[in-house]
Backbone as numpy.savetxt, mean C-alpha at the origin, in Angstrom:
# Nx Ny Nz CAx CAy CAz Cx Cy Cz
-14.22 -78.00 -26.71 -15.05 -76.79 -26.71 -14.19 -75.54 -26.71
-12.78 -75.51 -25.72 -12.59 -74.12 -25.92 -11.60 -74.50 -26.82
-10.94 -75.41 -27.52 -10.10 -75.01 -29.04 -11.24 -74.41 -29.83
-12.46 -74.87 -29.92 -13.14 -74.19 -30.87 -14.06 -72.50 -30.81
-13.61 -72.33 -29.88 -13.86 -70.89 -28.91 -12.36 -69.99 -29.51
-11.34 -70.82 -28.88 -9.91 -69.61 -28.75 -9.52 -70.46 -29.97
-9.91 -70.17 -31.18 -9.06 -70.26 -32.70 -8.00 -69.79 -32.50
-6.91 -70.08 -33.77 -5.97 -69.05 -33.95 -6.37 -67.43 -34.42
-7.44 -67.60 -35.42 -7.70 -66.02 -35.30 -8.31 -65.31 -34.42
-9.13 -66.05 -33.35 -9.46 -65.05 -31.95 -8.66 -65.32 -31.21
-7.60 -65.89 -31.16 -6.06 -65.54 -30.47 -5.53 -64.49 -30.51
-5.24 -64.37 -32.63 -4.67 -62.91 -33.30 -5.69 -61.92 -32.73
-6.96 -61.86 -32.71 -7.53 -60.59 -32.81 -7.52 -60.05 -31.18
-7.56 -61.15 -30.02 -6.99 -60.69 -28.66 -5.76 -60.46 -28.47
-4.51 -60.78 -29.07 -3.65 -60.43 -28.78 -3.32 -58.89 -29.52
-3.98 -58.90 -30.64 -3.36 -57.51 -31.46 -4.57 -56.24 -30.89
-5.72 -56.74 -30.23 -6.37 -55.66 -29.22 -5.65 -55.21 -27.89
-5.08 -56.18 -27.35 -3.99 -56.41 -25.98 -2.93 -55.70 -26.22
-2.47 -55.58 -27.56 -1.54 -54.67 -27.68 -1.58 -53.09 -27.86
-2.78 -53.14 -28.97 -3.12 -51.37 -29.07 -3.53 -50.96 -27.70
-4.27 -51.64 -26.72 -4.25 -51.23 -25.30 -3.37 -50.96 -24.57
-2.10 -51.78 -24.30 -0.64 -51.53 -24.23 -0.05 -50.26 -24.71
-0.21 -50.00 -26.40 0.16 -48.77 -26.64 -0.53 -47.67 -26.19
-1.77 -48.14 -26.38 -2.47 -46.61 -26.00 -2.43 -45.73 -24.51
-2.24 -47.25 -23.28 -1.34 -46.58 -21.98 -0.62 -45.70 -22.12
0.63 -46.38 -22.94 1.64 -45.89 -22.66 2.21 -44.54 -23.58
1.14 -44.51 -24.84 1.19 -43.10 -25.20 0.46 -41.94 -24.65
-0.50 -42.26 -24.06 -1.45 -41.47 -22.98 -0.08 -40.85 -21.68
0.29 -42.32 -21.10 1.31 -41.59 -20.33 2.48 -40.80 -20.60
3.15 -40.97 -21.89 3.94 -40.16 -22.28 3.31 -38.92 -22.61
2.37 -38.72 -23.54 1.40 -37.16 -23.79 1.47 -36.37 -22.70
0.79 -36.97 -21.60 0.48 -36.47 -19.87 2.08 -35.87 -19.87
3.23 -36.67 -19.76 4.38 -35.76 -19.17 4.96 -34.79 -20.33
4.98 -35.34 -21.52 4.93 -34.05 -22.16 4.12 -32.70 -22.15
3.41 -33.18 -21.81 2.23 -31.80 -21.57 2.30 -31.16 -20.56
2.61 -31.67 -19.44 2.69 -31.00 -18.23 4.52 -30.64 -17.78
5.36 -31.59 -18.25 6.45 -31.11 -18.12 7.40 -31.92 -17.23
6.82 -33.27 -16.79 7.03 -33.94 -15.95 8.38 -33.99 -15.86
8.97 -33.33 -14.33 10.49 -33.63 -13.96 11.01 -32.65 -14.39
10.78 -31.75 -15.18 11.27 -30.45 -15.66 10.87 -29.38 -14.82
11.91 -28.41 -13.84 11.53 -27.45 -12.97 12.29 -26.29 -13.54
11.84 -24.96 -13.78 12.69 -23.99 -14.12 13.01 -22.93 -12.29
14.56 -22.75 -12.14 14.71 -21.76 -10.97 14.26 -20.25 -11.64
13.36 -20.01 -10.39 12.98 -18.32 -10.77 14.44 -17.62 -10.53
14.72 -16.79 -11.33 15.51 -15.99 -11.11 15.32 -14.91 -10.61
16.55 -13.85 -9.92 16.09 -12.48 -9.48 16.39 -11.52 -10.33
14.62 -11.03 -10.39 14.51 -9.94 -11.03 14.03 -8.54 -10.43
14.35 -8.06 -8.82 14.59 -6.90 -8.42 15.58 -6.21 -8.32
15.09 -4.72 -9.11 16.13 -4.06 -9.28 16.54 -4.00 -11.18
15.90 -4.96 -11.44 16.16 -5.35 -13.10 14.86 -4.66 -13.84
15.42 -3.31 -15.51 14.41 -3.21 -16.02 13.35 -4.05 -16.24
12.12 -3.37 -16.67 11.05 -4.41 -16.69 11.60 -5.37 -18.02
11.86 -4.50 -18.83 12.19 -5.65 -20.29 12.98 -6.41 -20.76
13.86 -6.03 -19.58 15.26 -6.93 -19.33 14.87 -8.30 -19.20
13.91 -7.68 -17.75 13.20 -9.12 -16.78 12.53 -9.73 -17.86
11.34 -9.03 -19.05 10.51 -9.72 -19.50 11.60 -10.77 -20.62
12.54 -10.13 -21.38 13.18 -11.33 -22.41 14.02 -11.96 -21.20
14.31 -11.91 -19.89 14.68 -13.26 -19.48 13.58 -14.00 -19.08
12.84 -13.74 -18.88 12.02 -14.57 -18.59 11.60 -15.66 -19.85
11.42 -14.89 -20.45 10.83 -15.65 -22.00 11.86 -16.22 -22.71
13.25 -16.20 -22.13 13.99 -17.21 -22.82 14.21 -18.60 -21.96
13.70 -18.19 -20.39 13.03 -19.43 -19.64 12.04 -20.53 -19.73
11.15 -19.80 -20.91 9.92 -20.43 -21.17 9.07 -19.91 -19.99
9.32 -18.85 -19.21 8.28 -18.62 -18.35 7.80 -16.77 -19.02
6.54 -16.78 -18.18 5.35 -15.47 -18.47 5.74 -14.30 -17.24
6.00 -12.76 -17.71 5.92 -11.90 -16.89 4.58 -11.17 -16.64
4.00 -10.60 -15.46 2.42 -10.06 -15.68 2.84 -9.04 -14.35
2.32 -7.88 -14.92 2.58 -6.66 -13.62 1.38 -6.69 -12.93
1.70 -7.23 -11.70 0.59 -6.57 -10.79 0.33 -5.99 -10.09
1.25 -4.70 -9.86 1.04 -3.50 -9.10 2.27 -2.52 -9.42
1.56 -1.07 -8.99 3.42 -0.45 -9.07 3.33 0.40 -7.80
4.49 0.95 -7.67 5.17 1.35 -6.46 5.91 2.65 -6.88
6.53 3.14 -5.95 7.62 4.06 -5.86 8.47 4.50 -4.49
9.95 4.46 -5.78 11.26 4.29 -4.83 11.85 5.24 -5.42
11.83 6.41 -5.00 12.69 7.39 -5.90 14.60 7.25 -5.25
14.61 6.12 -5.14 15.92 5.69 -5.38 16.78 4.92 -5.83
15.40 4.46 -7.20 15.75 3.42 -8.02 15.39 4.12 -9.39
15.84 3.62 -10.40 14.84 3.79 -11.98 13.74 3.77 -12.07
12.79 4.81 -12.57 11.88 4.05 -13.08 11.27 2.79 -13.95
10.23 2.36 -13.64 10.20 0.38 -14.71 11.12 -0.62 -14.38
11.73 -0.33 -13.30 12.45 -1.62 -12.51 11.21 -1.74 -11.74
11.77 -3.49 -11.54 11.16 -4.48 -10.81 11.35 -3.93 -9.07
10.47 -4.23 -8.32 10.58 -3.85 -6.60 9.90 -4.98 -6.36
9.19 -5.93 -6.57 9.04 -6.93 -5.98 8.55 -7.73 -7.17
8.78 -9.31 -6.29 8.45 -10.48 -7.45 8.03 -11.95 -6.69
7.30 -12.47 -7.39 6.34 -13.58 -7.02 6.14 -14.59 -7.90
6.59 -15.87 -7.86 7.94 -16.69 -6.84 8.54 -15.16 -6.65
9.49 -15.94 -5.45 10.53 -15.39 -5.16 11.74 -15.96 -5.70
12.69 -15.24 -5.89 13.86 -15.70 -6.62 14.42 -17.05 -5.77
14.75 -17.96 -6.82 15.11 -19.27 -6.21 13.97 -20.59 -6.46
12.57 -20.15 -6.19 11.66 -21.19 -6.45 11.51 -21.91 -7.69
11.50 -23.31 -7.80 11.21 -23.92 -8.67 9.76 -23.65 -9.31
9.70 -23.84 -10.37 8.32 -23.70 -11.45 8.06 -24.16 -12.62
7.49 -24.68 -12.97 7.35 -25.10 -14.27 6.97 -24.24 -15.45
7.67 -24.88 -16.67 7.67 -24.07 -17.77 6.18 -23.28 -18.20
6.17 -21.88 -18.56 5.24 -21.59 -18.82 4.37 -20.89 -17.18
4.85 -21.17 -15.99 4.55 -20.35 -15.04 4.41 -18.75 -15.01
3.26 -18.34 -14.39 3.40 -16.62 -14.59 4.48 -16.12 -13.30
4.51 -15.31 -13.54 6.02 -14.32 -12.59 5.01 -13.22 -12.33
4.90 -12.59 -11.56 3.87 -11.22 -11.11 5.06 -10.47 -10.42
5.11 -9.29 -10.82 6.14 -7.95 -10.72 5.27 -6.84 -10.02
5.84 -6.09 -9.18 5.82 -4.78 -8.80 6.49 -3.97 -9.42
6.26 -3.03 -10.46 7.35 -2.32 -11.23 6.58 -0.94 -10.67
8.06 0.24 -10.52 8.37 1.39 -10.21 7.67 2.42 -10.92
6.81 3.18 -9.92 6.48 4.54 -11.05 7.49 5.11 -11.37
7.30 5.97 -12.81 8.07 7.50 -12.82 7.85 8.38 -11.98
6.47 8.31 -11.34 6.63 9.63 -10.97 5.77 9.35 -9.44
6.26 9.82 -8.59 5.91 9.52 -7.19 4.36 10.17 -7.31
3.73 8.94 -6.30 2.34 8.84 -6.10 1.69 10.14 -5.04
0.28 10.89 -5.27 -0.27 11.34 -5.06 -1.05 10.98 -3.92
-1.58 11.71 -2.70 -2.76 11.43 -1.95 -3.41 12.18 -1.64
-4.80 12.58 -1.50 -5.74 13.02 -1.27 -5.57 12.84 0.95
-5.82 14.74 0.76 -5.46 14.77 2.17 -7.01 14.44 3.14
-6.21 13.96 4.23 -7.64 13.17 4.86 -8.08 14.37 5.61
-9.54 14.51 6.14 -10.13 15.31 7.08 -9.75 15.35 8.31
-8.09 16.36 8.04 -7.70 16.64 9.56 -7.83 18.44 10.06
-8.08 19.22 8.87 -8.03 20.59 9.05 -8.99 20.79 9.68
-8.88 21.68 10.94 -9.83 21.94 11.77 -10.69 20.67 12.77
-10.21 19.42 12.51 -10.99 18.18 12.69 -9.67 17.53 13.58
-8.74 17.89 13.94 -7.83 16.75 14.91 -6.29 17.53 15.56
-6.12 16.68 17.13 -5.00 17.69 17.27 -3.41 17.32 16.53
-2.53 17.73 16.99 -1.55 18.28 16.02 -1.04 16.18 16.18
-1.21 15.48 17.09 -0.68 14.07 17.12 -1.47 13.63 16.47
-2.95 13.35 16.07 -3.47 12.51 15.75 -3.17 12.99 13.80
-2.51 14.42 13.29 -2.74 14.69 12.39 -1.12 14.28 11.48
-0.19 14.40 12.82 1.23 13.65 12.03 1.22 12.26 12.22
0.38 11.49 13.04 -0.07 10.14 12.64 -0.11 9.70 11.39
-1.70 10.46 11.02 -1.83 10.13 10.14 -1.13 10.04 8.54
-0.88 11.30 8.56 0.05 11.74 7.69 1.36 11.38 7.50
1.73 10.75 8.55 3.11 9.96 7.72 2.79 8.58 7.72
1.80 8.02 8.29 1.63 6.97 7.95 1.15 7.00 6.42
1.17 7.75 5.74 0.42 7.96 4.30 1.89 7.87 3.52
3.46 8.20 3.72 4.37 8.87 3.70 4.58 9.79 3.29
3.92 11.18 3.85 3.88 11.91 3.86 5.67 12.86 4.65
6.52 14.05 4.56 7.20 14.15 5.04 7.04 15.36 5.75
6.71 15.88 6.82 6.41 17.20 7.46 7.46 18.02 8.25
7.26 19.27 7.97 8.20 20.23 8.35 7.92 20.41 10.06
8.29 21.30 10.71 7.91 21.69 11.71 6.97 22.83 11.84
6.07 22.70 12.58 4.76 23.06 12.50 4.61 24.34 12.64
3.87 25.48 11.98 3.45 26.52 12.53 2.72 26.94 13.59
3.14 28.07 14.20 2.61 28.31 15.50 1.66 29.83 15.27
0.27 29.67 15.45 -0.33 30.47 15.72 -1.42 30.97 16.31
-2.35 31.64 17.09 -3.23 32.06 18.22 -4.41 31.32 17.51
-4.26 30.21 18.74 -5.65 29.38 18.67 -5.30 27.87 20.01
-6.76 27.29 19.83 -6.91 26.31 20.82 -5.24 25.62 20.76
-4.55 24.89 21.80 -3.23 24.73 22.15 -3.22 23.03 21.26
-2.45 22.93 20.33 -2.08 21.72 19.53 -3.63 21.24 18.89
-4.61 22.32 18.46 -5.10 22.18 17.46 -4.96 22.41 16.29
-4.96 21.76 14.88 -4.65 22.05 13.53 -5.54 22.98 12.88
-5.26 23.85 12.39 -6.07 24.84 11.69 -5.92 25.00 10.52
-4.78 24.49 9.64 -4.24 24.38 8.47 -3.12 23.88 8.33
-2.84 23.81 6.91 -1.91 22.93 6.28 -1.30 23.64 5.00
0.11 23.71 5.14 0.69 24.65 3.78 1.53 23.39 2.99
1.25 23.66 1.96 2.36 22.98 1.14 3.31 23.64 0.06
4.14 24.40 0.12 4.96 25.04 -0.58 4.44 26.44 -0.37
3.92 26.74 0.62 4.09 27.96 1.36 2.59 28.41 0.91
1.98 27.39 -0.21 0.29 27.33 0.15 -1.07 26.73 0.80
-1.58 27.49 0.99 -2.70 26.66 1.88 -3.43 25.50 1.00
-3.83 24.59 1.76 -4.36 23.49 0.95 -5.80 23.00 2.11
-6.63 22.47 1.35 -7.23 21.81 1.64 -7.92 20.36 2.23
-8.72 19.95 2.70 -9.04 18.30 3.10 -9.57 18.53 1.35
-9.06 16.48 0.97 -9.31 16.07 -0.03 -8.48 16.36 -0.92
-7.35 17.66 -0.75 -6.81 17.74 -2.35 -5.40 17.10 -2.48
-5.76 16.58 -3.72 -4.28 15.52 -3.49 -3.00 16.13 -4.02
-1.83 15.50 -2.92 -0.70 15.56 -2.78 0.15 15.09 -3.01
1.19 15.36 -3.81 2.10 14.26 -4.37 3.31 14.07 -2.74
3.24 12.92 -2.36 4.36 12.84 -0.87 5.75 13.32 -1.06
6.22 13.75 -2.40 7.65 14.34 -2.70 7.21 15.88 -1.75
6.33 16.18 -1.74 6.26 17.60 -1.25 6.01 17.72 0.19
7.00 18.48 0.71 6.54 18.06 2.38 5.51 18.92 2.52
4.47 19.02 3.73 3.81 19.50 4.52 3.43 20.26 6.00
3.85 21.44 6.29 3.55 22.37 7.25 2.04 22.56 7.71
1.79 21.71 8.98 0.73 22.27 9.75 0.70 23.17 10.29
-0.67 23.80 10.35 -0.72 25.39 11.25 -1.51 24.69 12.39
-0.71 25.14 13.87 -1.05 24.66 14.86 -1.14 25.41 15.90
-2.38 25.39 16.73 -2.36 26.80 17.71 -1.56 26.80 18.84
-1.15 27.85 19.79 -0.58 27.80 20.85 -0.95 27.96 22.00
-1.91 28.03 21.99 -3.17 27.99 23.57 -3.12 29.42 23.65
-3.37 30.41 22.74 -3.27 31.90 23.35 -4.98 32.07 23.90
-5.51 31.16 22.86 -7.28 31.61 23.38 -7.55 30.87 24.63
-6.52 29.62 25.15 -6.76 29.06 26.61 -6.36 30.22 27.43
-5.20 30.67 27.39 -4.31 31.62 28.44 -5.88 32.97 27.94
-6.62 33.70 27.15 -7.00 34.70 27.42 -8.34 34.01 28.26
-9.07 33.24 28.25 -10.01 32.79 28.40 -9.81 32.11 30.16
-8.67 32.64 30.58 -8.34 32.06 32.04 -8.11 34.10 32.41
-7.36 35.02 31.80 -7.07 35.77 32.23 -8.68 36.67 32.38
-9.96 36.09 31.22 -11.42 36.36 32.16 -11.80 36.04 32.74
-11.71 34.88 33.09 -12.70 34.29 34.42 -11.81 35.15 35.35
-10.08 35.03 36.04 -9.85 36.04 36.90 -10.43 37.32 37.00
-10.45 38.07 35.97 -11.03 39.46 35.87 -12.29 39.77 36.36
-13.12 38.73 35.64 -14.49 38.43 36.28 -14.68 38.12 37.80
-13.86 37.46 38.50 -14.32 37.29 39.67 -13.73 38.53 40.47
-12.22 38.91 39.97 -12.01 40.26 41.17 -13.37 41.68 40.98
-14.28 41.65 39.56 -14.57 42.90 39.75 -16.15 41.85 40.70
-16.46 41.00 40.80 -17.59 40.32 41.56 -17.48 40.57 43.36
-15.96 40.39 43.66 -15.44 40.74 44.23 -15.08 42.06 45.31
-14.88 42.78 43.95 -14.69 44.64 44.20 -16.30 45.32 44.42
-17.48 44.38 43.58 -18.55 44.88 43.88 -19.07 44.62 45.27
-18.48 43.45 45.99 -19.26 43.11 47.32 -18.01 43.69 48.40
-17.01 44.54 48.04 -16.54 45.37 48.83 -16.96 46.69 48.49
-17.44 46.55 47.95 -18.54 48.38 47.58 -19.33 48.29 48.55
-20.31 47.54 48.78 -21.34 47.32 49.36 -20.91 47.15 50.81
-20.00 47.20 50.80 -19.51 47.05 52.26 -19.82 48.54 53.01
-19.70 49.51 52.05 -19.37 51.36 52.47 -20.71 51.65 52.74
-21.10 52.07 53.63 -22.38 53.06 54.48 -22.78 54.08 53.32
-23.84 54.56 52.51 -24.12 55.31 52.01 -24.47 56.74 52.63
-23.78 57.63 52.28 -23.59 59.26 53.36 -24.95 59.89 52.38
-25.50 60.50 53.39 -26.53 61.03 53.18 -26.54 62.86 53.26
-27.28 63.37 52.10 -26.49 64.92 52.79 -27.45 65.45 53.48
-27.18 66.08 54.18 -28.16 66.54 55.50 -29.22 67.66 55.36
């Protein structure tokens, strides 16, 4: 019964199916590592400090992709150099990996000044302001509540909340010196000696003329 089942030609036709199955594994598995790159790692290199286009044809003679995703400023570098990079230099990656750059403005960044004029005292207003990096002079002094802000000069003009500032330009607050505390103490004294002078008036016998 089974010689007449497993012929020689349903021998041939299982064995030559057994085989294209065989191949087709094992070209499937070869495709897969060609495609993906299997065992092949490229080192990121360092590219801070390096023009952007420098960075971009090394990269691309790596087989890897440059993509900017943010910029910055260092006005103590070039502009379109790299300031940061992702990998970091050294990490392995495979071919065709993106690289994400921080590249350098030309021209130093702007900020819109926050609502401190008239709105905060003289600490809460160099807080803020250099936390922005902002660079501030030493402050003006003039007759008003003591380390309240009343204004803000920037190149010897007055400026406003909201108008933006490029941080290359420093900033002079106008800040009071308590002259309206010190007058506002020298009335209440005044006030009480003449309260005072009136209930030693009243002290005197009124002369009557005869």
């Amino acid at each position: 019964m089974l010689k007449k089942v497993f012929t020689r030609d349903v021998v041939l036709h299982l064995s030559a199916m057994l085989l294209v199955i065989i191949l087709l594994c094992l070209g499937v598995g070869f495709g897969l590592d060609l495609y993906t790159h299997h065992g092949e790692e490229i080192e990121v290199p360092d590219l801070k400090g390096m023009d952007y286009q420098k960075a971009h044809d090394k990269l691309e003679a790596l087989g890897l992709i440059i993509e900017v995703s943010d910029s910055g400023y260092n006005k103590s570098v070039p502009a379109n150099c790299i300031l940061l990079q992702t990998p970091v230099q050294g990490q392995k990656v495979k071919e065709g990996h993106i690289i994400y750059v921080t590249v350098n403005s030309p021209s130093s960044p702007s900020f819109a000044l926050p609502d401190i004029i008239d709105n905060s005292s003289v600490r809460e207003a160099e807080a803020r302001l250099t936390a922005m990096g902002f660079h501030l002079e030493t402050p003006k002094m003039v007759d008003g509540e003591k380390d309240w802000v009343y204004g803000i000069l920037c190149k010897g003009h007055h400026v406003s909340n909201g108008d933006r500032i490029s941080i290359d330009n420093p900033l002079t607050l106008i800040v009071g010196k308590g002259t309206i505390e010190d007058l506002d103490d020298i009335d209440m004294v005044g006030a009480e000696d003449i309260e005072g002078g009136a209930s030693d008036v009243d002290d005197f016998e009124e002369v009557k003329e005869p």
